[in-house]
N, C-alpha and C positions, 0 to 999 in steps of 0.2 A: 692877865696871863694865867693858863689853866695850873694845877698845880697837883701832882699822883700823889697821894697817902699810901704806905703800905699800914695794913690792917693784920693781927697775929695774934695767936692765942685765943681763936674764932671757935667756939662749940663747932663739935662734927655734924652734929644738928642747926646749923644757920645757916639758912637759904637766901637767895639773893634780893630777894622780895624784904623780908627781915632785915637784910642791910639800906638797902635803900630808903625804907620807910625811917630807921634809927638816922644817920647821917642824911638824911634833909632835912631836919631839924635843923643842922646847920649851915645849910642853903643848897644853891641849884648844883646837883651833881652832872658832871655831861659823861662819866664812863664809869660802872660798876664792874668789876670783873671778879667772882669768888672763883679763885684758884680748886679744882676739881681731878678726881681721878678718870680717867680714859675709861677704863673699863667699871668700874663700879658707881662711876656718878656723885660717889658720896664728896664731901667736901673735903679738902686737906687742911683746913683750921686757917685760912689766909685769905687774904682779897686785897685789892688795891681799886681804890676810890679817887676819880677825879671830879673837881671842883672847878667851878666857872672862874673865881677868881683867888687869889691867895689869902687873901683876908677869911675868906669862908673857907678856907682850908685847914687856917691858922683856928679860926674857932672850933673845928672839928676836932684836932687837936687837943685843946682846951680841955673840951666839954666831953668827948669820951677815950682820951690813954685810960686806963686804968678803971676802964668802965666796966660795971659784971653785967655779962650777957648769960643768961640760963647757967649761972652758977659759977663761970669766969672770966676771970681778968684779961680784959682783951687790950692789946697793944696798939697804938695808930701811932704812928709818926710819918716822916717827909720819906715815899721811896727813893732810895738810890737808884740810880742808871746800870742797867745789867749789865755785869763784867764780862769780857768774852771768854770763851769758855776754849781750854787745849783742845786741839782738835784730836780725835782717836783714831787710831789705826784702823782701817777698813780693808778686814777678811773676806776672800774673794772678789777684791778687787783688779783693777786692771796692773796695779802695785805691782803684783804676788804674778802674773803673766813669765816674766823673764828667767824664773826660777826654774831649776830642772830637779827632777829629785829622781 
């Protein structure tokens, strides 16, 4: 069973090529994804790494928590499942219709 790392404290300078080529090292990844800005491209210092199986997830782990990439100490452990998020009030919606002012 495949197993997501989050990856943190990524130089703004690590491309996705850079991660890939680093964690296959310790084995077959099936999803890379470096977290990015919309508009600027550049990176937000994060990614999350899947591994074919746990064991190669487990030595990724291992072998780079606390690993220096071009100068820092970058983070991997086990990602958590995305919390869901309050939903926000939606200005000019069909909501806001029944009001009179």
């Amino acid at each position: 069973m495949a197993k997501r790392l989050f990856v943190g404290s990524l130089p703004y300078s690590a491309t996705s090529a850079q991660l890939e080529e680093l964690f296959s090292q310790a084995g077959k990844i099936t999803s890379l994804n470096l977290i990015t800005d919309k508009y600027s491209g550049q990176s937000k210092g994060f990614a999350f790494v899947e591994f074919t199986t746990d064991a190669e997830a487990n030595e990724a782990i291992k072998k780079f928590n606390n690993f220096e990439l071009d100068g820092r100490k970058i983070v991997v452990n086990e990602a958590r499942p995305q919390e869901d998020r309050a939903s926000r009030p939606t200005f000019g919606s069909n909501s806001n219709r029944s009001r009179t002012w």
